[in-house]
C-alpha positions as CSV (number, residue, x, y, z in Angstrom):
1,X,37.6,191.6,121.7
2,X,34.3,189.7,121.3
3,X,34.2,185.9,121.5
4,X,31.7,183.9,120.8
5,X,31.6,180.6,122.4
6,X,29.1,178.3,120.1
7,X,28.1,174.9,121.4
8,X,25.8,172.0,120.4
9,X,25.0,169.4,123.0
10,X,22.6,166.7,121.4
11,X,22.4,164.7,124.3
12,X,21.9,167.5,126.8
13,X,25.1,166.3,128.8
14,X,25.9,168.0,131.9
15,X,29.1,167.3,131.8
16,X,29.9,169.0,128.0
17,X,27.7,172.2,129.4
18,X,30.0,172.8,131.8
19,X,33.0,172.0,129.4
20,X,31.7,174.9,126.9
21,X,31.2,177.1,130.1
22,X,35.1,176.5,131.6
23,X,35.8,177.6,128.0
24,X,34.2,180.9,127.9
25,X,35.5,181.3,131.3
26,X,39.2,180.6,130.3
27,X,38.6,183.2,127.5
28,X,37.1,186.0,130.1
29,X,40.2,186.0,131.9
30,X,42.1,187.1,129.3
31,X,39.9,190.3,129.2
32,X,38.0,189.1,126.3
33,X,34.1,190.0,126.0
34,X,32.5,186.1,125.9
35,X,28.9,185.4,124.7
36,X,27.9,181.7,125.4
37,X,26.0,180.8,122.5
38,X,23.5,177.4,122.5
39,X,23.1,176.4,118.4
40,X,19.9,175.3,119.4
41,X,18.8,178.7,119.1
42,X,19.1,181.2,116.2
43,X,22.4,183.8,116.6
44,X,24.5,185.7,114.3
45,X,28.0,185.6,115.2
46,X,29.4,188.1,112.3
47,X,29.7,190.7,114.9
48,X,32.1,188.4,116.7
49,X,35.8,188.4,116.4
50,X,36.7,185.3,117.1
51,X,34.2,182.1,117.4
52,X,34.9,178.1,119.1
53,X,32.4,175.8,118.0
54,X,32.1,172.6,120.0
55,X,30.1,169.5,119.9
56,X,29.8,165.9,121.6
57,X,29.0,163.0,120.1
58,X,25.1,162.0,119.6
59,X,26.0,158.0,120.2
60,X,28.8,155.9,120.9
61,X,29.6,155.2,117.4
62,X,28.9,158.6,116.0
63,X,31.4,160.3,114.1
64,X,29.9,163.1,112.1
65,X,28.4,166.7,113.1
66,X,24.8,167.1,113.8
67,X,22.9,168.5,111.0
68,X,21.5,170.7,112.9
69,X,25.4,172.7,113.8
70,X,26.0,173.1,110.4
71,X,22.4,174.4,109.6
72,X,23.3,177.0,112.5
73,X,26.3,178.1,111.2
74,X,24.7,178.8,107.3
75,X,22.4,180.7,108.6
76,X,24.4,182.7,111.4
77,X,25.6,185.5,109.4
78,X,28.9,186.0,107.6
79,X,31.7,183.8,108.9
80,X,34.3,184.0,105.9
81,X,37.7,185.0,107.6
82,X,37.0,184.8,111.0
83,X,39.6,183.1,113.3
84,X,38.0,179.9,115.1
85,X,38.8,176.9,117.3
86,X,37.4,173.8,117.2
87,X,36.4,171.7,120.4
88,X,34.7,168.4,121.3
89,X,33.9,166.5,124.1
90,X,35.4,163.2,124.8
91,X,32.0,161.3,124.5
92,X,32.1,158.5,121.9
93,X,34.4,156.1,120.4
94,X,35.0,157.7,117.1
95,X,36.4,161.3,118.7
96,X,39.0,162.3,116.2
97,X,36.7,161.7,113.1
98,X,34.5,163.9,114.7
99,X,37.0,166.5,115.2
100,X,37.9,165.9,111.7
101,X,33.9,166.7,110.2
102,X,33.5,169.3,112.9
103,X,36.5,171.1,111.4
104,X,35.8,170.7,107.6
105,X,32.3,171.8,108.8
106,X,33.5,174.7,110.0
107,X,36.0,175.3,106.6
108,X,33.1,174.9,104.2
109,X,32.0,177.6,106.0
110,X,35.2,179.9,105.3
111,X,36.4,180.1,108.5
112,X,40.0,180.0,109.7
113,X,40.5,177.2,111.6
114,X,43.7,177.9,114.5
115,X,43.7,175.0,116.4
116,X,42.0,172.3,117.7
117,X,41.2,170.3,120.9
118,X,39.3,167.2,122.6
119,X,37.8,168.6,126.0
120,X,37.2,166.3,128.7
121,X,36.4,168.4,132.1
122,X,35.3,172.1,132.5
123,X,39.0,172.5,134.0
124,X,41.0,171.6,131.2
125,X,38.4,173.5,129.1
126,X,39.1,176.9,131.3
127,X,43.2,176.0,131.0
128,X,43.0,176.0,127.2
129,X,40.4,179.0,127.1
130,X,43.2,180.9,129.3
131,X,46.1,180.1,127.0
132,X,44.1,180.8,123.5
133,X,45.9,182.9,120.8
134,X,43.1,185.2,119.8
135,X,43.8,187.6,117.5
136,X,41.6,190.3,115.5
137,X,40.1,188.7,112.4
138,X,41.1,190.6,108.8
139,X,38.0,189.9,107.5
């Protein structure tokens, strides 16, 4: 099955980077196909079955998504029905309101949100990638 592994790192963090790429790992070794995808850049994830969408926090007191993930995701095809997980980093003060607006984000856009997580090193990232329900979208 195609994954897509969508990620916005503000602050160009090192450390989230290599969160977002023990994720896509974790997924691989289930024998899923895994695209990394950078929402800096312009993508269309409606050929993908299943999508995680992570971001860090831009400052220590932030607590909403960038402007600029939920301008990626309006224009990155159709995303009404597909399966998703949500993922941040553990940057910031204010982490489970930003969990909270990335996943209301993400429902605005019609997705179907699974599960959720708070990531703190690339190892815990591939540990929940490897243990990841995906299943085939209906949409």
């Amino acid at each position: 099955m195609r994954v897509a592994v969508v990620y916005l790192n503000p602050n160009n963090s090192v450390a989230f980077d290599s969160i977002a790429r023990g994720l896509a790992r974790g997924i691989e070794r289930q024998g899923h196909e895994v695209v990394l995808v950078d929402a800096r850049t312009e993508a269309l994830l409606t050929p993908f079955s299943y999508i995680a969408i992570g971001t860090v926090a831009v400052s220590v007191f932030s607590k909403i998504v960038p402007k600029s993930l939920e301008a990626f995701l309006r224009s990155a095809g159709r995303l009404t029905g597909k399966r998703c997980y949500a993922f941040i980093g553990r940057r910031g003060l204010r982490k489970r309101k930003l969990l909270a607006s990335l996943m209301k984000t993400m429902e605005k856009e019609g997705m179907y949100l699974k599960i959720s997580d708070i990531l703190g090193t690339a190892a815990e990232a591939e540990a929940v990638g490897s243990r990841l329900r995906i299943e085939r979208s209906r949409a």
